[in-house]
C-alpha positions as CSV (number, residue, x, y, z in Angstrom):
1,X,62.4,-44.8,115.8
2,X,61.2,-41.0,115.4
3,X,63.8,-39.1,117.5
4,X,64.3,-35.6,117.2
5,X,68.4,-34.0,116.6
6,X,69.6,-34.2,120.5
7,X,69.0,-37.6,120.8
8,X,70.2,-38.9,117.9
9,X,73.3,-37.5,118.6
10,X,73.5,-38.8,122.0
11,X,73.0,-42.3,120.6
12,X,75.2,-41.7,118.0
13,X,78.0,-40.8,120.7
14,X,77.2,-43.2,122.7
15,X,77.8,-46.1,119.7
16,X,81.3,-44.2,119.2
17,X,82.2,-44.3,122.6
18,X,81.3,-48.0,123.0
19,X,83.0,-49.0,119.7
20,X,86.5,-47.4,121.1
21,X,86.0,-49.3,124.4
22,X,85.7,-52.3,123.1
23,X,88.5,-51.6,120.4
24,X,91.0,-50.7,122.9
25,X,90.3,-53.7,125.2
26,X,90.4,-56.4,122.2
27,X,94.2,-53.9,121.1
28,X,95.2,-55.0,125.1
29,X,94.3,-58.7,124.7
30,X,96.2,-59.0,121.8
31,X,99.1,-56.8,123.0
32,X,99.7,-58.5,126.1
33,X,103.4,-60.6,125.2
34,X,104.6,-58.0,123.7
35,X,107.8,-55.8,125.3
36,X,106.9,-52.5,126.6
37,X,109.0,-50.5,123.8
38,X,106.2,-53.2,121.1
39,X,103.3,-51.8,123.3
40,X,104.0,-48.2,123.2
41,X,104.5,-48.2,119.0
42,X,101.2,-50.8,119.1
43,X,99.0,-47.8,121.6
44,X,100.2,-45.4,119.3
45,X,99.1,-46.7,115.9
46,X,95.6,-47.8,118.1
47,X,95.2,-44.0,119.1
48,X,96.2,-42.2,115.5
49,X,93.1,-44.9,113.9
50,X,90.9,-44.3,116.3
51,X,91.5,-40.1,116.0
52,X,91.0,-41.2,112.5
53,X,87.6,-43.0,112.9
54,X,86.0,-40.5,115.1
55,X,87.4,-37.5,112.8
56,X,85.6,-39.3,109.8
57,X,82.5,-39.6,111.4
58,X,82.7,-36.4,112.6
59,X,83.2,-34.8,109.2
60,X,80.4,-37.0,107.6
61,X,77.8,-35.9,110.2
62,X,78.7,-32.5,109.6
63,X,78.4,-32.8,106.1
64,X,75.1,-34.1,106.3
65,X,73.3,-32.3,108.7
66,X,75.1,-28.5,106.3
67,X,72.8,-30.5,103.2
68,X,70.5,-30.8,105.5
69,X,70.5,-26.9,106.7
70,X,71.0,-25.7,103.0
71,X,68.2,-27.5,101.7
72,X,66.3,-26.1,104.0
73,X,67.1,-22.8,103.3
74,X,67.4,-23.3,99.9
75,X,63.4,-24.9,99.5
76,X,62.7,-21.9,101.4
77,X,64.1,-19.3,98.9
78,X,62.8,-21.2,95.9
79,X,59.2,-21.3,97.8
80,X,59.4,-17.8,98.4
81,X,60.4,-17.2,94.6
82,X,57.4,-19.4,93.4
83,X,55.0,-17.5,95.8
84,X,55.8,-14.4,94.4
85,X,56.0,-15.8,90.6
86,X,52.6,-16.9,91.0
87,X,51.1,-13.8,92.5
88,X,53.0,-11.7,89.6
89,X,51.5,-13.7,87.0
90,X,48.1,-14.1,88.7
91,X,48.5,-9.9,88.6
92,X,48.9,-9.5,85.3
93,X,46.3,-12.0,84.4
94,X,44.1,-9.8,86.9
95,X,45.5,-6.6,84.9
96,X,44.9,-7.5,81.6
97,X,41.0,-8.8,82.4
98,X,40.6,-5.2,83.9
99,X,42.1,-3.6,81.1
100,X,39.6,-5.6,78.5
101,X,37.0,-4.9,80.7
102,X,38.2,-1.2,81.0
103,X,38.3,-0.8,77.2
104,X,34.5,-2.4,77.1
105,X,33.4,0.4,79.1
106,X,35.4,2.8,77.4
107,X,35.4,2.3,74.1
108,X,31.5,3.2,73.1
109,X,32.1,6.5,75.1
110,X,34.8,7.2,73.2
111,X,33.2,6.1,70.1
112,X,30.0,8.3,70.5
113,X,31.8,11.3,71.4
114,X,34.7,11.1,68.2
115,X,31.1,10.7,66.1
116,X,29.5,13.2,67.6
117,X,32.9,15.7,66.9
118,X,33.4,14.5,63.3
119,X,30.4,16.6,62.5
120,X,31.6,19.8,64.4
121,X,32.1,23.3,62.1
122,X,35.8,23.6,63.4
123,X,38.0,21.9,61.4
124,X,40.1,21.7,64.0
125,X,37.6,19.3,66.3
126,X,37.3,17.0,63.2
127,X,40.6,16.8,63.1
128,X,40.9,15.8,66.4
129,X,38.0,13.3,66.5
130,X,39.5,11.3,62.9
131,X,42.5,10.6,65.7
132,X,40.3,9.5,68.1
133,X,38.7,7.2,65.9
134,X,42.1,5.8,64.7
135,X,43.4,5.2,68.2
136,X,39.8,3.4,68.6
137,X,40.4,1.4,65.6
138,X,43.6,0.5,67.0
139,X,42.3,-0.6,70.6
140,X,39.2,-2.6,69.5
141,X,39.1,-5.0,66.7
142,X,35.9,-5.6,66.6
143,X,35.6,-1.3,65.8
144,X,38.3,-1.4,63.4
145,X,36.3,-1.9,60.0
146,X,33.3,0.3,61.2
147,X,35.2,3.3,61.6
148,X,37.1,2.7,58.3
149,X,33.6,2.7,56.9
150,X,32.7,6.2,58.7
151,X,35.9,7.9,57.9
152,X,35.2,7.0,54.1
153,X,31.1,7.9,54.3
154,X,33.0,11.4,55.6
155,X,35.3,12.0,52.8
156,X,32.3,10.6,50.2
157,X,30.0,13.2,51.9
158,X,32.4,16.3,52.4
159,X,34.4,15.9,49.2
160,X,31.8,15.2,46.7
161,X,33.4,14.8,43.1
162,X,32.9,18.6,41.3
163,X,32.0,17.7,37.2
164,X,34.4,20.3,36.3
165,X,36.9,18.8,37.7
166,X,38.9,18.5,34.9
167,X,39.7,22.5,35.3
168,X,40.9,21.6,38.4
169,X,44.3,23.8,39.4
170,X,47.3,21.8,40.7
171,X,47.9,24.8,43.5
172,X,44.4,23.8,44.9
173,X,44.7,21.9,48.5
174,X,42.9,19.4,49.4
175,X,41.2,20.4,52.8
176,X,43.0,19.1,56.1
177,X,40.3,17.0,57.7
178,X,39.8,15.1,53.8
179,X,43.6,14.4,53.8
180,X,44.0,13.7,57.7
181,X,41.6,10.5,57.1
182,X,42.6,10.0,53.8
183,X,46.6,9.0,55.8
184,X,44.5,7.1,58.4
185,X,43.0,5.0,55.8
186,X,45.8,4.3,54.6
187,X,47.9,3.4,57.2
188,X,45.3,1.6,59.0
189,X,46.4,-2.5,59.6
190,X,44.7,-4.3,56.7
191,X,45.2,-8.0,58.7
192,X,42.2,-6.3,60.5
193,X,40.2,-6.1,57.6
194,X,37.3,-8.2,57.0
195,X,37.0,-11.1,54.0
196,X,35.7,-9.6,50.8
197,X,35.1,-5.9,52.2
198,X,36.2,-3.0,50.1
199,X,36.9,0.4,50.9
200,X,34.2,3.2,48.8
201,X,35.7,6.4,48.1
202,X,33.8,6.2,44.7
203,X,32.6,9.4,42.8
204,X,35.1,11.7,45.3
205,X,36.9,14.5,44.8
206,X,40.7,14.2,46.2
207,X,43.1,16.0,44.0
208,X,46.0,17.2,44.9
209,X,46.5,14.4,47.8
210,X,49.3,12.8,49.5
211,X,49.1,9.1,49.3
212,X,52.7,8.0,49.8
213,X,52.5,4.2,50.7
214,X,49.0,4.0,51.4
215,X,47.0,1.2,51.6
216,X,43.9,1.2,49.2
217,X,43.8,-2.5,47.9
218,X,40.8,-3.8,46.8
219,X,39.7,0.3,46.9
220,X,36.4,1.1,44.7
221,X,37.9,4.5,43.0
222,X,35.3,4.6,40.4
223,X,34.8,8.0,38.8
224,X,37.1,10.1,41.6
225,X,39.2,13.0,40.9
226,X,42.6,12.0,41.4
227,X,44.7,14.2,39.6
228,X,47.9,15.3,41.0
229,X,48.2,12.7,43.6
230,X,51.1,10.9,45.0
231,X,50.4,7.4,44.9
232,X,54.4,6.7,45.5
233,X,55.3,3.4,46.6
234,X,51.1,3.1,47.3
235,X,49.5,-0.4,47.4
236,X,46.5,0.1,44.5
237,X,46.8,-3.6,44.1
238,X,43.0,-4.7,42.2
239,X,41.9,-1.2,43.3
240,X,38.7,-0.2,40.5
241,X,39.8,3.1,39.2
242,X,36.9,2.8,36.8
243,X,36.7,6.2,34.4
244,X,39.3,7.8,36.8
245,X,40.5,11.1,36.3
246,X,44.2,10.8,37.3
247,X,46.4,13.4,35.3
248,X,49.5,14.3,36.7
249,X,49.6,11.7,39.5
250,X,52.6,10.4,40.5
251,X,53.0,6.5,40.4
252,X,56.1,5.6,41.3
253,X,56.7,2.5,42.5
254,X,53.2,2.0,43.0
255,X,51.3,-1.3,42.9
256,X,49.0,-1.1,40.6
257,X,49.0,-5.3,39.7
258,X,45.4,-6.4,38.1
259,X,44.0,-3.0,39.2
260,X,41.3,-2.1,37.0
261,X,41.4,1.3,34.6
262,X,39.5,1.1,31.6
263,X,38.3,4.6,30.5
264,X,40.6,6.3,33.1
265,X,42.5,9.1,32.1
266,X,46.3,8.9,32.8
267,X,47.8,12.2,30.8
268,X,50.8,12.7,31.7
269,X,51.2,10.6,34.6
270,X,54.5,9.3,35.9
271,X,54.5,5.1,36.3
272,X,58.1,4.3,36.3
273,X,59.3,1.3,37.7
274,X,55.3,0.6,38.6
275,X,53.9,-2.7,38.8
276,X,50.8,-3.0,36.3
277,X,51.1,-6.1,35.9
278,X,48.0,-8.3,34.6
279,X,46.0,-4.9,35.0
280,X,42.9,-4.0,33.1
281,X,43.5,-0.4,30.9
282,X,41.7,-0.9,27.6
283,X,40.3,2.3,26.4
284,X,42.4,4.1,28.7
285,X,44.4,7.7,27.8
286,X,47.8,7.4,28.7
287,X,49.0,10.3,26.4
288,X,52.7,11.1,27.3
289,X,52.6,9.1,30.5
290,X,56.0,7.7,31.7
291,X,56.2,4.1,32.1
292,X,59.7,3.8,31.8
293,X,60.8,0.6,33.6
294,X,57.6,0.0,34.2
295,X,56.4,-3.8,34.8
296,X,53.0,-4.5,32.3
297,X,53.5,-8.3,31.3
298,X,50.1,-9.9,31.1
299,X,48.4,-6.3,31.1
300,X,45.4,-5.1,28.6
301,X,45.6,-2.1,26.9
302,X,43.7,-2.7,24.0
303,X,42.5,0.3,21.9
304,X,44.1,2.4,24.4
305,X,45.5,5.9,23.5
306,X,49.7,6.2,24.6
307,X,50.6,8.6,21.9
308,X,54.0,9.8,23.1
309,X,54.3,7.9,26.0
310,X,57.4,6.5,26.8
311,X,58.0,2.8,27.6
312,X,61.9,2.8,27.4
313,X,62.7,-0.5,29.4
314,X,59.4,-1.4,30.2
315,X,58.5,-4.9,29.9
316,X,55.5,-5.6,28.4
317,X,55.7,-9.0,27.6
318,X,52.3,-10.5,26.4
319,X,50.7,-7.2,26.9
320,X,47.7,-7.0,24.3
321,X,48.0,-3.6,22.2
322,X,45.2,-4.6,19.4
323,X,43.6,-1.4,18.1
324,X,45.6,1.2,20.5
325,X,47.5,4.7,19.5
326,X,50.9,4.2,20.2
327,X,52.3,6.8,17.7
328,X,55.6,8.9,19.0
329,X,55.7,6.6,21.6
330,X,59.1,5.0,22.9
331,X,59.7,1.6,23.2
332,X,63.2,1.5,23.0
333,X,64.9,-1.5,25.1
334,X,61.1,-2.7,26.0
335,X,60.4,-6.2,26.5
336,X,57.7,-7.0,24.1
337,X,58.0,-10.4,23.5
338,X,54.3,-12.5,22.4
339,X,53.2,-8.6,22.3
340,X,49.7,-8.8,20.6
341,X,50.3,-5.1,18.2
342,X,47.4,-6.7,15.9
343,X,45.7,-3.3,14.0
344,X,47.6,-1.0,16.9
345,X,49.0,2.2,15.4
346,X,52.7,2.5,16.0
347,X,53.4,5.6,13.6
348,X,56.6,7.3,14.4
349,X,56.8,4.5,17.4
350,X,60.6,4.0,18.4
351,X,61.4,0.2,19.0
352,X,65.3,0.5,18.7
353,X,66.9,-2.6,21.1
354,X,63.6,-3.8,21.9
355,X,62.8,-7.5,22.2
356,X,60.6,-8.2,19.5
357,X,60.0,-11.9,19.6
358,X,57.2,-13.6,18.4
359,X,55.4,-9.7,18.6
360,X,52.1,-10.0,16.5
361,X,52.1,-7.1,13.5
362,X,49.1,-8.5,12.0
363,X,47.6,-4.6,10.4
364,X,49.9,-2.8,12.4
365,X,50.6,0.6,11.3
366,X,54.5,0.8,11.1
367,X,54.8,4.2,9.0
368,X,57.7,5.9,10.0
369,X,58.5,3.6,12.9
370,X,62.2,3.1,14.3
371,X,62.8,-0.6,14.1
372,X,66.5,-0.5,13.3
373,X,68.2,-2.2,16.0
374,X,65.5,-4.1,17.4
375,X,66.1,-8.3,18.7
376,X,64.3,-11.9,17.5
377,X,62.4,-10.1,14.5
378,X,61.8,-12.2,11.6
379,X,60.4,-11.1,8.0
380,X,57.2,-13.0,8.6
381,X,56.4,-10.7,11.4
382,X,56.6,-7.3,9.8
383,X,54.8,-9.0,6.3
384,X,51.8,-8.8,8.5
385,X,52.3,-5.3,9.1
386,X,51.7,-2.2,7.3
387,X,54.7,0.2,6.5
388,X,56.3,1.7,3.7
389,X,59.6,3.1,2.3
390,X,60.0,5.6,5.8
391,X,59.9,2.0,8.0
392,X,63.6,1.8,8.8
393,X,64.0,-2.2,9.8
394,X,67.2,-3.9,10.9
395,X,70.2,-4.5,8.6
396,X,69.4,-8.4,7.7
397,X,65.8,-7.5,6.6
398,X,64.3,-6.1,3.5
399,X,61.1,-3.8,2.8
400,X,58.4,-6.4,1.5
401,X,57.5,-6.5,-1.7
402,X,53.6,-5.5,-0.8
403,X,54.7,-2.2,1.2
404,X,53.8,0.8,-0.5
């Protein structure tokens, strides 16, 4: 039956009352030989269980129908909570479409304009607009390589390589504008960057920059002027630094693994605790660079010129020497284990506490060399090897017989 709350309480009273009726007249039937002191004690104990009936029923009614309010209330709140979740979320769904559209709008304006100001006389507007593209690169993927591609076409075209570069000074500056994209480069977010795309800053002229921890992997450097840069802690990692002119760069801590340097020219420049590992430097000029703690296993430097560089604590293991100048250098505590030395030119060379196992001497030049000291070399090795009475070996070894 579909009743609504007054008159299912009604009914409900109405059962109570008739239960007690006929409780009290059945108590009466049974009561009725009883003395009056029996039916006093006997009314009393029928009056306390009915109390305690009613007060039961009572207390379970008004339990249910407070679940029933608090529910009620309760489904409301949560109801009211969904609502307003839902619209939040259908918000920022709303927002963010409007922002991407936004952006769609935007983004060419603010692209044509930042072009347009990157060719303005004031260096202070191209300043400005190298920013703009940055903050463009930053909003739109689909921009980001493009304007990596300008910002190099601007240094390629307004910092054109100079062939007498080489009497460059190390007070000159390079211009603000050249540098300013040079950092935006480099700290752009290479996950951005396409497959198999390279950066060209080939045949450019950007001495004297500041390249701390930049990004330039996979950079074609061929032919630039990069003397007196600071490539600390940069990323140069299979960077072609082809015929390079790079003296007195800074390399520290740099990545320099399978980059590629043949030809370049690395006078004086400071590599320690660089990673050159597996990289490519035959005919190279690293005369009185610093390499010391430097990491070259697996690297070529074959018939390259390090005369007076120092290698203290490099290791070089498996690093092919053949044919290079490595007189005055110093190798002392250098890894050079399976070291290919074959017809190099280590005159003068200080190998003191170097690791020297299974090194190849074949025509090596050891006149005058410092090899007193030195770990794991056996007479076979050095019988290969060309030296004479001013080779000092280690204690357990003798001058060969064919040594002048």
């Amino acid at each position: 039956m579909k009743t609504n709350g007054l008159t299912t309480f009604l009914v409900f009273l109405s059962i109570i009352f008739i239960f007690t009726l006929a409780l009290i007249f059945s108590f009466f039937e049974n009561i009725a030989g009883f003395s009056n002191q029996e039916k006093i004690e006997y009314i009393n104990q029928a009056l306390t269980t009915v109390a305690i009936i009613i007060g039961g029923l009572a207390l379970i009614v008004n339990a249910y129908y407070t679940y029933r309010l608090s529910f009620g209330v309760n489904q409301s709140v949560l109801t009211k909570l969904l609502y307003r979740t839902l619209a939040w979320d259908n918000n920022i769904v709303t927002d963010i479409k409007n922002t991407q559209e936004t952006l769609e709008e935007i983004v060419p304006e603010r692209f044509s304009k930042a072009i347009e100001q990157l060719g303005n006389e004031k260096i202070e507007t191209r300043f400005a607009a190298i920013y703009a593209l940055e903050r463009i690169a930053r909003d739109s993927h689909k921009d980001h390589w493009t304007i990596m591609e300008i910002l190099a076409a601007f240094i390629r075209e307004n910092a054109p390589v100079n062939q007498k570069y080489e009497e460059s000074q190390h007070s000159s500056k390079l211009p603000t504008d050249i540098q300013t994209a040079l950092t935006v480069i480099g700290r752009r977010d290479s996950h951005k960057d396409p497959v198999n795309q390279k950066l060209d800053l080939r045949n450019t002229d950007l001495s004297n920059a500041d390249l701390t921890e930049a990004n330039l992997s996979k950079a074609i450097l061929v032919g630039a002027n990069l003397q007196w840069v600071n490539f600390t802690r940069a990323n140069l990692s299979e960077a072609d630094l082809s015929i390079t002119y790079l003296c007195g760069s800074i390399f520290y801590e740099a990545n320099l693994q399978k980059a590629i340097l043949p030809e370049a020219n690395l006078q004086g420049v400071v590599l320690r605790k660089a990673n050159l590992s597996k990289a490519v430097l035959y005919d190279a000029n690293l005369e009185g660079a610093i390499l010391c703690d430097a990491k070259l296993e697996g690297a070529i430097l074959c018939g390259a010129n390090l005369e007076g560089a120092v290698l203290c604590d490099a290791n070089l293991e498996g690093v092919n020497f053949e044919d290079s100048n490595l007189q005055d250098a110093n190798l002392i505590g250098s890894n050079l284990q399976n070291a290919k030395l074959a017809g190099a030119n280590l005159e003068a060379v200080l190998l003191s506490t170097a690791n020297l196992q299974d090194a190849n001497f074949q025509q090596a030049n050891l006149s005058r060399a410092n090899l007193s000291g030195c770990e794991n070399l056996e007479l076979q090795q050095i019988e290969q090897a060309l030296g004479d009475r001013t080779t000092m070996l280690p204690e357990n070894l003798k001058i060969p017989k064919h040594w002048k």
